[in-house]
C-alpha positions in Angstrom: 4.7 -17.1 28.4 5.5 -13.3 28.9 9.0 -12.7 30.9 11.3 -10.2 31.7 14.6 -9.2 29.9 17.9 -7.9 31.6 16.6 -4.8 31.2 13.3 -5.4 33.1 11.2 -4.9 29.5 8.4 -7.4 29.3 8.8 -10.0 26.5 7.0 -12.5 24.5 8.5 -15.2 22.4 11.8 -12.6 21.7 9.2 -9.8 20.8 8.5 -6.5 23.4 4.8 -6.4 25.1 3.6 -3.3 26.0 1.6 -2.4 29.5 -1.9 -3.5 27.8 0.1 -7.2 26.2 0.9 -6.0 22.8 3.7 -6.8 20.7 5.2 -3.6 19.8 8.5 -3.0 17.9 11.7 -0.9 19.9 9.5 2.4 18.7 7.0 1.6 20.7 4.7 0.6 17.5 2.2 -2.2 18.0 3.7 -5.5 15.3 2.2 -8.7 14.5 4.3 -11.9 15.3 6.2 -11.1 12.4 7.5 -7.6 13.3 5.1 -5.9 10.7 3.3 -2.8 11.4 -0.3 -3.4 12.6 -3.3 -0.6 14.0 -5.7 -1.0 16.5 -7.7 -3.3 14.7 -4.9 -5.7 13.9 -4.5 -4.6 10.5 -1.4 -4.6 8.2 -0.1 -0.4 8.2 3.0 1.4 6.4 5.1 3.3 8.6 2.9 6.1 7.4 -0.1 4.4 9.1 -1.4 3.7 5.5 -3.4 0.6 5.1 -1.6 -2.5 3.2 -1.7 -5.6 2.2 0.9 -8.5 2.8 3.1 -6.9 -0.4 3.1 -3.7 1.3 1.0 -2.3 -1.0 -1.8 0.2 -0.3 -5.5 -1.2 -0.2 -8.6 0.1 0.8 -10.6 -1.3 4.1 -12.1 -3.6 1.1 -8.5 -4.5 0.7 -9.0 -3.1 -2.7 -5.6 -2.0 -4.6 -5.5 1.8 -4.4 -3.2 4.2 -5.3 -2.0 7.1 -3.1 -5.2 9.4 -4.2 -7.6 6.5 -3.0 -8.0 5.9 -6.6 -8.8 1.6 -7.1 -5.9 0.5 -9.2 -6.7 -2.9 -11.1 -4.8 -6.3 -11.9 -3.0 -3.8 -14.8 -2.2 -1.7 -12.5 -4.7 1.0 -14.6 -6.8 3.4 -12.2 -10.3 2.3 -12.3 -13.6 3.6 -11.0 -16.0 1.6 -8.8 -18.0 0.5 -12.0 -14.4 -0.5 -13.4 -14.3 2.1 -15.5 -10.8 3.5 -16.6 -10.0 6.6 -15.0 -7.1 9.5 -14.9 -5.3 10.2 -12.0 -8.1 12.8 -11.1 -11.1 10.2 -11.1 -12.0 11.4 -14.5 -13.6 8.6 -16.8 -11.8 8.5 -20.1 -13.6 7.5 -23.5 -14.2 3.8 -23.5 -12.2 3.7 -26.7 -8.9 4.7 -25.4 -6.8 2.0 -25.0 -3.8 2.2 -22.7 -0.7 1.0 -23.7 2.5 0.6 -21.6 4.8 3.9 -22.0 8.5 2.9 -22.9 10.1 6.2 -24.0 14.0 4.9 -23.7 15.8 6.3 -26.9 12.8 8.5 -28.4 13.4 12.3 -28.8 10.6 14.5 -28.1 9.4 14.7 -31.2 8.9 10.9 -31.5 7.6 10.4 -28.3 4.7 13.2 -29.1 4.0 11.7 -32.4 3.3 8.2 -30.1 1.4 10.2 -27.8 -0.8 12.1 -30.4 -1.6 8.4 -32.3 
């Protein structure tokens, strides 16, 4: 049950209400019941107003991974197409026979790390 605080703010189970019954957060941002950011529609947001899901990562209205281009982003964490394609960072396909292997550069001198790259 809504009640008022010393301060005359509206309150709902320890959490502010604003004048249309929302929970909002002391900026004035609307929160679920657990303090996270939310939009209009009820959905999970950064504090950029980004879409996210409950790891505060960024996801499509699918709820589809994505990096910060829009770009899906797979289990792997490779950027992928909407065919599942692997993609670069600009939505290019590359060549199905490119294989991506984690980049661990620690210790290597430029030389060594082109000679890796150029494999």
């Amino acid at each position: 049950m809504p009640h008022r605080d010393e301060d005359g703010n509206l309150r709902r189970g320890g959490r502010l209400i604003n004048e249309k019954g929302q929970l909002i957060d002391q900026d004035g941002n609307l929160v679920n019941i657990f303090g996270r950011l939310i939009n209009e529609k009820g959905e999970l947001i950064d504090k950029d107003g980004n879409l996210v899901d409950e790891d505060g990562r960024l996801v499509n209205k699918e709820g589809e991974l994505i990096d910060k281009n829009g770009n899906l982003v797979d289990e792997d964490g490779n950027l992928v197409d909407d065919e599942g394609y692997l993609i670069d960072k600009d939505g290019n396909r590359l060549p199905e026979e490119m294989e991506l292997v984690p980049a661990d550069f620690d210790g290597l001198t430029r030389e060594e790390i082109v000679q890796l790259l150029q494999a």
